[in-house]
ChimeraX commands (.cxc) that place a marker at each C-alpha (Angstrom):
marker #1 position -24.69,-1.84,90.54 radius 0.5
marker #1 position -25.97,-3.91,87.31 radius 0.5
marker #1 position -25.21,-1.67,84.40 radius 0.5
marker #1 position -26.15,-1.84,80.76 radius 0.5
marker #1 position -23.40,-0.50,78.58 radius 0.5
marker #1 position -24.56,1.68,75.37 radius 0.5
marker #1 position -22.32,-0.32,73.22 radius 0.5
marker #1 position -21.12,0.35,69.69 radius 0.5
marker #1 position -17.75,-0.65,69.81 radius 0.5
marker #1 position -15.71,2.00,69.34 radius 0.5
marker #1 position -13.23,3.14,71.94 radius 0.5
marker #1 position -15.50,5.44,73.75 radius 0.5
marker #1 position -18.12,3.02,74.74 radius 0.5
marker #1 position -15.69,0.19,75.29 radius 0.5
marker #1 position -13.25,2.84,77.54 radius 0.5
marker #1 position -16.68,4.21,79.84 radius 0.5
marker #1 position -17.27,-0.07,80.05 radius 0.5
marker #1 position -13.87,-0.67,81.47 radius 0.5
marker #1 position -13.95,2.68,83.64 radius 0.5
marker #1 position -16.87,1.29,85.53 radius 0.5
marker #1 position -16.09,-2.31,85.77 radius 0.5
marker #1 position -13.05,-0.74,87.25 radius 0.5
marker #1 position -14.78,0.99,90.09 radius 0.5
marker #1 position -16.45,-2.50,90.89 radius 0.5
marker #1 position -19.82,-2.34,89.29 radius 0.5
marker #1 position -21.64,-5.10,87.09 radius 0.5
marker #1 position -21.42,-5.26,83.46 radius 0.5
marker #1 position -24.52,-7.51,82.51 radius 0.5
marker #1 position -24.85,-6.68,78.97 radius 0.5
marker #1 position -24.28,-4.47,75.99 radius 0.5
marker #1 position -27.29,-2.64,74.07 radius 0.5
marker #1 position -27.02,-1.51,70.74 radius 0.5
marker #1 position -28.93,1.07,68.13 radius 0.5
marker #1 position -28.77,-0.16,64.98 radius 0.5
marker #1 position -29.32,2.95,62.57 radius 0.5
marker #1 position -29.98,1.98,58.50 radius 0.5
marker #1 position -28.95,5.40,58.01 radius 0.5
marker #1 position -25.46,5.74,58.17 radius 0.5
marker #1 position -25.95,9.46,59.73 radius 0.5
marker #1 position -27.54,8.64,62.15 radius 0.5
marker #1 position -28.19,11.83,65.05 radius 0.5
marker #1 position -27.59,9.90,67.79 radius 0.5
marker #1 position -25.06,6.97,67.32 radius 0.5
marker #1 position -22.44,5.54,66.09 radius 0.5
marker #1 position -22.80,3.48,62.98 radius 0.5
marker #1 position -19.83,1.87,61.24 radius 0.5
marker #1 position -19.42,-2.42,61.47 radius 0.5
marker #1 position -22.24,-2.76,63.65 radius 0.5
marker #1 position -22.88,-6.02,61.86 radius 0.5
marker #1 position -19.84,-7.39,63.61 radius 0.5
marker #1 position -22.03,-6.53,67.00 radius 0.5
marker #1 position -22.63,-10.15,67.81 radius 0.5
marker #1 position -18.69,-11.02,67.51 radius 0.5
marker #1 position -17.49,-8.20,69.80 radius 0.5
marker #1 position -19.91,-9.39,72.42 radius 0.5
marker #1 position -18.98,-12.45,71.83 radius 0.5
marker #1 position -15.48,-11.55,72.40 radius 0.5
marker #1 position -16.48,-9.96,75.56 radius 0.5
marker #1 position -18.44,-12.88,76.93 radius 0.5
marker #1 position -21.65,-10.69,77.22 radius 0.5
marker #1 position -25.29,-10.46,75.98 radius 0.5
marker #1 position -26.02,-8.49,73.29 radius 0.5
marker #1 position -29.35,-6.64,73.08 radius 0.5
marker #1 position -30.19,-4.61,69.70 radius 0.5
marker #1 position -33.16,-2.51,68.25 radius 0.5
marker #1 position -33.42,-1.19,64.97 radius 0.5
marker #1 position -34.10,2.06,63.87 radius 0.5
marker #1 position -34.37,4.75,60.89 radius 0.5
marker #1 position -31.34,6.88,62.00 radius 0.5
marker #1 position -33.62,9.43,62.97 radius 0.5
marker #1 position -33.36,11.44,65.67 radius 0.5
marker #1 position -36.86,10.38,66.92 radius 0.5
marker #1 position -36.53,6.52,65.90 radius 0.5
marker #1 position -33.44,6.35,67.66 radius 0.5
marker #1 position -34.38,7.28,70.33 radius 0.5
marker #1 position -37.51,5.11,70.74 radius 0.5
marker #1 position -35.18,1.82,69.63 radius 0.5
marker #1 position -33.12,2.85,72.73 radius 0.5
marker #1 position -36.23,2.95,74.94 radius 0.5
marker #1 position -37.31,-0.36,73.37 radius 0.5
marker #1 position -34.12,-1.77,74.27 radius 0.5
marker #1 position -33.64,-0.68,77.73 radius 0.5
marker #1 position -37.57,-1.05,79.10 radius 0.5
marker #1 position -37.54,-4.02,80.95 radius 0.5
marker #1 position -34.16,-4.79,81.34 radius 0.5
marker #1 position -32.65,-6.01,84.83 radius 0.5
marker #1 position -30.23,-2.97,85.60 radius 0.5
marker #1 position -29.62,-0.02,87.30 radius 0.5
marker #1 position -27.76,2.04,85.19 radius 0.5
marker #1 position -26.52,2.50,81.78 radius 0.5
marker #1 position -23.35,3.06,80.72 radius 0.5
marker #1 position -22.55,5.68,78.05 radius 0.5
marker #1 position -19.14,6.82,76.05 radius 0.5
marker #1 position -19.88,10.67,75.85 radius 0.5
marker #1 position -17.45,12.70,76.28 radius 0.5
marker #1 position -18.81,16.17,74.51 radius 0.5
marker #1 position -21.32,16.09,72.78 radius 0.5
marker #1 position -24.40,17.80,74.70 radius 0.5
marker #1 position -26.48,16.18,71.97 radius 0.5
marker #1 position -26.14,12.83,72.28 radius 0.5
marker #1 position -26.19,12.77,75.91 radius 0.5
marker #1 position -28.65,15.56,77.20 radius 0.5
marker #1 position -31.30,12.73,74.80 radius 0.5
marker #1 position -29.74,9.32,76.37 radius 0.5
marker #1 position -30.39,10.60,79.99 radius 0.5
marker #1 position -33.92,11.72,79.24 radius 0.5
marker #1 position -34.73,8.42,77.94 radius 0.5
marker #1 position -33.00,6.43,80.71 radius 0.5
marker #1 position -35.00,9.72,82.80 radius 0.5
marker #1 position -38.23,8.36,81.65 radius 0.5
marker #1 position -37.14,4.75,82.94 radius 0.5
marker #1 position -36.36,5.11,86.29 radius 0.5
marker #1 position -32.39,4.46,85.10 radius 0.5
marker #1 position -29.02,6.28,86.66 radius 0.5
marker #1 position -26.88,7.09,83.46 radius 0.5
marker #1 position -23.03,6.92,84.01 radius 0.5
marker #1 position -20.91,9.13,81.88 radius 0.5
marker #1 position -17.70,8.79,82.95 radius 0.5
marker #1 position -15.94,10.52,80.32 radius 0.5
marker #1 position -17.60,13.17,80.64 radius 0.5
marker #1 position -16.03,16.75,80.29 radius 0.5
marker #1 position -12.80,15.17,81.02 radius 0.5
marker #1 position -9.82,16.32,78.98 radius 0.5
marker #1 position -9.52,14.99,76.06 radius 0.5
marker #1 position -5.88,14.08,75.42 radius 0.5
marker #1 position -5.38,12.56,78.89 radius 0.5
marker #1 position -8.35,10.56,77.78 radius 0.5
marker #1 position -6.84,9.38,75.57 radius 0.5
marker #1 position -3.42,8.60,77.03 radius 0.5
marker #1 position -5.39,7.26,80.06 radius 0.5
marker #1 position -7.09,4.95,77.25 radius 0.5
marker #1 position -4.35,3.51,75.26 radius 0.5
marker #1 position -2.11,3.12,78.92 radius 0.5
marker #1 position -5.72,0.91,79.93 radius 0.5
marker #1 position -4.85,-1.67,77.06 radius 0.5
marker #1 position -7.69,-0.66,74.93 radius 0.5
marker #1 position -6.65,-1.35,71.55 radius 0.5
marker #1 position -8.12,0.33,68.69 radius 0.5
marker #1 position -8.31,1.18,65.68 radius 0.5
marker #1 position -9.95,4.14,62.77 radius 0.5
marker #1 position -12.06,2.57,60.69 radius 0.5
marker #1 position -13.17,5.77,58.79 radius 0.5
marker #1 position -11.51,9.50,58.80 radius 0.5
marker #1 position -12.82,12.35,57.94 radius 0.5
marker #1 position -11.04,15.40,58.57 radius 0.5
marker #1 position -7.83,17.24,56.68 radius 0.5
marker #1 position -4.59,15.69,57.24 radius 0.5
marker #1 position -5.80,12.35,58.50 radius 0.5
marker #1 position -5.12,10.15,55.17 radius 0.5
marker #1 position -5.46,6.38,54.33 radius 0.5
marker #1 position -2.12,5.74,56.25 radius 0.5
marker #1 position -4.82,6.02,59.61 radius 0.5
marker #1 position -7.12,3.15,58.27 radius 0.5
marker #1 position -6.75,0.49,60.25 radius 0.5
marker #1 position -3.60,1.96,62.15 radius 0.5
marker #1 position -3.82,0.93,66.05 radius 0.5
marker #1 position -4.17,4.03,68.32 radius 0.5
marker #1 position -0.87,3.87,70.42 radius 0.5
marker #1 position 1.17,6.11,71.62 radius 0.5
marker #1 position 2.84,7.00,69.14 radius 0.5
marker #1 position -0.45,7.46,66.80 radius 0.5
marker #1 position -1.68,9.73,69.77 radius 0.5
marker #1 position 1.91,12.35,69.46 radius 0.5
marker #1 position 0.37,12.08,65.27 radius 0.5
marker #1 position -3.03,13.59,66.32 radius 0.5
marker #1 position -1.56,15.89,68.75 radius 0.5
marker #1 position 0.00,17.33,65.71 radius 0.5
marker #1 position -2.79,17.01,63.53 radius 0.5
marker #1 position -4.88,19.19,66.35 radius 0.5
marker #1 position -2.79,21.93,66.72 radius 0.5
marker #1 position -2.02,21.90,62.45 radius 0.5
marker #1 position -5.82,21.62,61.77 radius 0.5
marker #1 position -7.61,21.80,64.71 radius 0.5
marker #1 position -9.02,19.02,64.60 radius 0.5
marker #1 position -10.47,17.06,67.74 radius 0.5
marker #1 position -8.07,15.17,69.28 radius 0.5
marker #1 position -10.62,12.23,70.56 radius 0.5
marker #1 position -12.77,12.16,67.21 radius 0.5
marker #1 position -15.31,14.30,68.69 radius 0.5
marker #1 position -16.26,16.23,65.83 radius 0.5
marker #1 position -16.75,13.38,63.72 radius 0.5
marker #1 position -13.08,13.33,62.63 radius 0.5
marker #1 position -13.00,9.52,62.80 radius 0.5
marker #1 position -14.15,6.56,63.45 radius 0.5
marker #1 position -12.84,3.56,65.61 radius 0.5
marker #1 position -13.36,-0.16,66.16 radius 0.5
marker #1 position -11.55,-1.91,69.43 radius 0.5
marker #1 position -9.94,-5.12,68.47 radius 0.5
marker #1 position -9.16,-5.89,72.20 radius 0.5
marker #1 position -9.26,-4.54,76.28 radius 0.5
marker #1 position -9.17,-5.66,79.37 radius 0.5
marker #1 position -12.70,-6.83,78.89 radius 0.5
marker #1 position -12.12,-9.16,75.74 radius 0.5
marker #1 position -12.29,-12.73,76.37 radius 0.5
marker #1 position -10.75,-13.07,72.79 radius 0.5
marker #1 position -8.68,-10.69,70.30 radius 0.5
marker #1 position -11.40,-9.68,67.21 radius 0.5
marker #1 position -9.21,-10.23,64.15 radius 0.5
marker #1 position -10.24,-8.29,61.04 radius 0.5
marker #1 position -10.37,-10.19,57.94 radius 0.5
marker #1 position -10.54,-9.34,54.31 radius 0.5
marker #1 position -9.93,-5.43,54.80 radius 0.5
marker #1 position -9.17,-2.93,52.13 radius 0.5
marker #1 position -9.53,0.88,52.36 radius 0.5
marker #1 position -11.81,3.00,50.05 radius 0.5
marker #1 position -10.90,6.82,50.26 radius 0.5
marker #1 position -12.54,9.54,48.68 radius 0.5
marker #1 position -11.30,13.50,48.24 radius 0.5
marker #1 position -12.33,14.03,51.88 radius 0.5
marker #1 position -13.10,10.89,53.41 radius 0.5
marker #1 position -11.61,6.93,53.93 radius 0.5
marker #1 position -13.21,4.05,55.16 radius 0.5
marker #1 position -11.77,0.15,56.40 radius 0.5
marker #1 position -14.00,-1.99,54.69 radius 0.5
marker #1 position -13.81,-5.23,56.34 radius 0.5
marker #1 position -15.09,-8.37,54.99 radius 0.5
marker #1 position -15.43,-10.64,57.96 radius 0.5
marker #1 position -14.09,-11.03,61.50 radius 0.5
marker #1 position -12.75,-13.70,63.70 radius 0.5
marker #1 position -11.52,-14.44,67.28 radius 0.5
marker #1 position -8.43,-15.46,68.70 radius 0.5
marker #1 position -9.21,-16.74,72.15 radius 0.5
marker #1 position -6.95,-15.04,74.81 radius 0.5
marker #1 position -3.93,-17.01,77.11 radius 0.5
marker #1 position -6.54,-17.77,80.24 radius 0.5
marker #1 position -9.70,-16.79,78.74 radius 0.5
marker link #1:1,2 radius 0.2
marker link #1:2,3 radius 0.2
marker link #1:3,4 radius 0.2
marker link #1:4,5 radius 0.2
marker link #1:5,6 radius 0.2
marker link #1:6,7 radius 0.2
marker link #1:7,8 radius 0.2
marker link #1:8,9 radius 0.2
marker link #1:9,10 radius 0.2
marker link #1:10,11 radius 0.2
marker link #1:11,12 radius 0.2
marker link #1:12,13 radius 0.2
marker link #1:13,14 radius 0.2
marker link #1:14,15 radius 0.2
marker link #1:15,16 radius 0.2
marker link #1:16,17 radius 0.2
marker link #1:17,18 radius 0.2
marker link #1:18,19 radius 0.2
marker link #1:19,20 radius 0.2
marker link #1:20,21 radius 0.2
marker link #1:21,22 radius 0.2
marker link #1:22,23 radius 0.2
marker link #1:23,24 radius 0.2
marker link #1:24,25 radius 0.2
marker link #1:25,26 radius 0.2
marker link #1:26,27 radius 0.2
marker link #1:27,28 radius 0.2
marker link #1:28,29 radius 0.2
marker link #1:29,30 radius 0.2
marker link #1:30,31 radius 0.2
marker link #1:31,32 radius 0.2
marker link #1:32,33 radius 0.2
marker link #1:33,34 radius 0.2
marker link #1:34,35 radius 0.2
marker link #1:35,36 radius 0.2
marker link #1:36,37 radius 0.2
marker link #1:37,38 radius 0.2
marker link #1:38,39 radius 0.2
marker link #1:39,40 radius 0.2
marker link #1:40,41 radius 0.2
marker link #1:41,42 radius 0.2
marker link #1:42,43 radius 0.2
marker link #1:43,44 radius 0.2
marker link #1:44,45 radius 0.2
marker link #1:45,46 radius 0.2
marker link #1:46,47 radius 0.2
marker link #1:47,48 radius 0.2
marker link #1:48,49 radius 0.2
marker link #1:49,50 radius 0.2
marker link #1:50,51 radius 0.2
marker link #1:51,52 radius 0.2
marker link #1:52,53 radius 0.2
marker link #1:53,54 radius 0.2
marker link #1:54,55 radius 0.2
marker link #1:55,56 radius 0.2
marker link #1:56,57 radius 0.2
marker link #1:57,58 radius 0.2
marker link #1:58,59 radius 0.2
marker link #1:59,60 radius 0.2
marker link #1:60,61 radius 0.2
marker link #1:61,62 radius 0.2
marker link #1:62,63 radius 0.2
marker link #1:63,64 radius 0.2
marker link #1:64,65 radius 0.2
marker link #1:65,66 radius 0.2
marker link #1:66,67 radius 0.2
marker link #1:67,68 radius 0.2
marker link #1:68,69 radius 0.2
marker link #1:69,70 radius 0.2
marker link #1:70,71 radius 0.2
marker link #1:71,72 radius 0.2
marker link #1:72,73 radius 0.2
marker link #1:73,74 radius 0.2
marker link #1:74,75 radius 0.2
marker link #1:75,76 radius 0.2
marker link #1:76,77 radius 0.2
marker link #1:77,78 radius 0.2
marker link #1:78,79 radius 0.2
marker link #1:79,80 radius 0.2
marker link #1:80,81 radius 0.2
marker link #1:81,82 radius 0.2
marker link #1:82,83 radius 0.2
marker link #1:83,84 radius 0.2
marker link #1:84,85 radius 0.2
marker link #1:85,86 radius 0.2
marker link #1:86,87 radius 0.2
marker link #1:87,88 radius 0.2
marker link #1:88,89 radius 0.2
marker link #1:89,90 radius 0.2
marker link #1:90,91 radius 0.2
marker link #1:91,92 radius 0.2
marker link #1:92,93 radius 0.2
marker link #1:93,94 radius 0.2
marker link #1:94,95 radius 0.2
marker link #1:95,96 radius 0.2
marker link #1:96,97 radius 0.2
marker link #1:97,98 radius 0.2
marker link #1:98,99 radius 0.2
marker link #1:99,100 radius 0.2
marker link #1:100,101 radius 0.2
marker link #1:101,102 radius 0.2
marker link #1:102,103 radius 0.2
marker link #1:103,104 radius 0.2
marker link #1:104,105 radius 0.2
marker link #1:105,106 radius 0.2
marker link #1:106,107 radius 0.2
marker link #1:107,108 radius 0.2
marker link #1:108,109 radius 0.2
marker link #1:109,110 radius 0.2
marker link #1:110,111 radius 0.2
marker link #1:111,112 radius 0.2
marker link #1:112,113 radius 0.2
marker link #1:113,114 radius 0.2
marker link #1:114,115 radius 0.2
marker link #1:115,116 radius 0.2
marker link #1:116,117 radius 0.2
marker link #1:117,118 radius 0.2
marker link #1:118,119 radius 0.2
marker link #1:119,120 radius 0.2
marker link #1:120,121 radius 0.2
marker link #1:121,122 radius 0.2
marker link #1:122,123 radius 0.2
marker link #1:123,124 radius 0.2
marker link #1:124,125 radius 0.2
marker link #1:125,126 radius 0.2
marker link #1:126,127 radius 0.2
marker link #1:127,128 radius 0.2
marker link #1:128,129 radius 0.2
marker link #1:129,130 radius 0.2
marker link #1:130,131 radius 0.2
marker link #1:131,132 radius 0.2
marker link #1:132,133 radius 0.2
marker link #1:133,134 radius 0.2
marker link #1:134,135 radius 0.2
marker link #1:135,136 radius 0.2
marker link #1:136,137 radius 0.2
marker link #1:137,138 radius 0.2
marker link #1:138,139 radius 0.2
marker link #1:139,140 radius 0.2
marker link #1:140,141 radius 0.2
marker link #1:141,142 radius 0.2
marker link #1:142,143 radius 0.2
marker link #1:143,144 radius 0.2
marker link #1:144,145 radius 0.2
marker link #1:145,146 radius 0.2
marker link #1:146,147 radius 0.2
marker link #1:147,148 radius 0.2
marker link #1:148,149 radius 0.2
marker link #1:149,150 radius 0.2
marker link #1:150,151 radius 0.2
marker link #1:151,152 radius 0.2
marker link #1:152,153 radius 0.2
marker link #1:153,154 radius 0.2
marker link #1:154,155 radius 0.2
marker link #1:155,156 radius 0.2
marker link #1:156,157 radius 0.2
marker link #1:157,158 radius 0.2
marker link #1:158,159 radius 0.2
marker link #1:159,160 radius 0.2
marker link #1:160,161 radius 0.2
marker link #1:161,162 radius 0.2
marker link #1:162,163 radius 0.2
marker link #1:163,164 radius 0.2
marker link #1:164,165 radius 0.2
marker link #1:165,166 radius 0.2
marker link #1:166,167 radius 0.2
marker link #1:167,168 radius 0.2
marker link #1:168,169 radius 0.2
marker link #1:169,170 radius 0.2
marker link #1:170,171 radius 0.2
marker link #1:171,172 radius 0.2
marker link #1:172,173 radius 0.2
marker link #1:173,174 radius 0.2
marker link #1:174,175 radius 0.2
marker link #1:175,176 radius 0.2
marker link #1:176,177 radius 0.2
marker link #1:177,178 radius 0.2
marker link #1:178,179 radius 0.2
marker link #1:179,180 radius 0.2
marker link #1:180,181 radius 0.2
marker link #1:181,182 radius 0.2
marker link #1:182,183 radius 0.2
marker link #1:183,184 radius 0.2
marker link #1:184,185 radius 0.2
marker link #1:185,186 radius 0.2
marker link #1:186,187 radius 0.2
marker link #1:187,188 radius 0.2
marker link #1:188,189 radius 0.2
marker link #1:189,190 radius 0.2
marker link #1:190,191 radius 0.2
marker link #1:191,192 radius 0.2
marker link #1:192,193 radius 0.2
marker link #1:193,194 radius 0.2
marker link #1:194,195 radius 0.2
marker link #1:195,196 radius 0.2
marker link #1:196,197 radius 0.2
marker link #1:197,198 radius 0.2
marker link #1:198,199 radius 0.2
marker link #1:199,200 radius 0.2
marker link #1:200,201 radius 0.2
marker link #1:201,202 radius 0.2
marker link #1:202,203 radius 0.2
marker link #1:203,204 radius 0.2
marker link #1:204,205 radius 0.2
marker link #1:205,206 radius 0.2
marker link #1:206,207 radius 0.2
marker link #1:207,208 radius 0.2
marker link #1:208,209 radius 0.2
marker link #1:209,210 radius 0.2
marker link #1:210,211 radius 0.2
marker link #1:211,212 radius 0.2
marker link #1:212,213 radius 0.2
marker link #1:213,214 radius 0.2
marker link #1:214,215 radius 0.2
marker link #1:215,216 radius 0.2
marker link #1:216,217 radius 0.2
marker link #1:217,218 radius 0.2
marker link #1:218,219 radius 0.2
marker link #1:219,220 radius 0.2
marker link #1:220,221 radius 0.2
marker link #1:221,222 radius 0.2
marker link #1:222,223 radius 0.2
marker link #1:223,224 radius 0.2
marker link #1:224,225 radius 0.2
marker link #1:225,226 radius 0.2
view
């Protein structure tokens, strides 16, 4: 099948992408919701101005509508997006949040569009493992939840970083994969990069209960036989 991928990229979206390329289907291009409110009810907002360098880095068209960061105005800048597009399907990164996707699938509903999911109710922290042992490599770009300190910023999400939020679940409980808002990622490479995204100018801002990556500008590094 021709799928669209609900792209933000963050781990999630980027992982579901991979999951289905995997299974043989079509990855034609990336669509992204571009929220001035950084709040936003339905999707993910940090870096999106980066959006045209990670699909660059991917070697795919990028497709983006604005919108308010309302629930409402989201959702009609993903119908704007996706009405008229050439696929079959679209590609999303939920994993738990009835929310977010009970509202994608009755958009792509009203469109005559198959939604894949294919994270879906899975466990969590074989997710995860099953994500880092895939080669996707990223990283928190903002945290927000007790225990996870500046030291995450910008810290790639490896093994190792996964036994640190095991601990930080069962200390805090806190969700292991970020689902209840705990943090933030951005990939920096996969399987599906044509080129590493290198992160330029960065410095971290934290606050009593909350730390952001601020980065400055991106580049690629082109990949040995990309």
């Amino acid at each position: 099948m021709r799928l669209a991928v609900l792209f933000s990229g963050g781990k999630d979206s980027t992982y579901a992408a991979y999951t289905m390329a995997q299974m043989g289907h079509e990855l034609v291009a990336l669509v992204s919701v571009v929220p001035s409110d950084e709040h936003s009810w339905v999707f993910h907002v940090p870096n999106l101005r980066f959006l045209p360098a990670m699909a660059e880095a991917m070697g795919l068209p990028l497709l983006t509508e604005d919108s308010t960061g309302e629930e409402e105005s989201d959702l009609d800048a993903l119908r704007r997006a996706l009405t008229g597009l050439d696929v079959d399907g679209v590609v999303t990164g939920a994993i738990a949040s009835d929310y977010q996707w009970d509202r994608i699938n009755q958009v792509c509903e009203e469109l005559g569009l198959r939604t894949f999911s294919p994270m879906w109710r899975k466990d969590q922290e074989m997710l995860m493992a099953d994500m880092i042992m895939s080669g996707i490599r990223s990283i928190p770009v903002r945290v927000s939840s007790e225990g996870m300190d500046g030291s995450w910023l910008g810290r790639e999400l490896d093994a190792t970083a996964l036994d640190g939020l095991r601990e930080l679940s069962k200390r805090y409980g806190m969700n292991l994969a970020g689902e209840g808002g705990e943090y933030e990622t951005l990939v920096v490479d996969s399987p599906l990069h044509r080129a590493r995204l290198l992160l330029l100018d960065t410095r971290k801002v934290m606050s009593r209960d909350e730390g952001s990556l601020v980065i400055g500008d991106v580049g690629l590094e082109a990949k040995d036989g990309a």
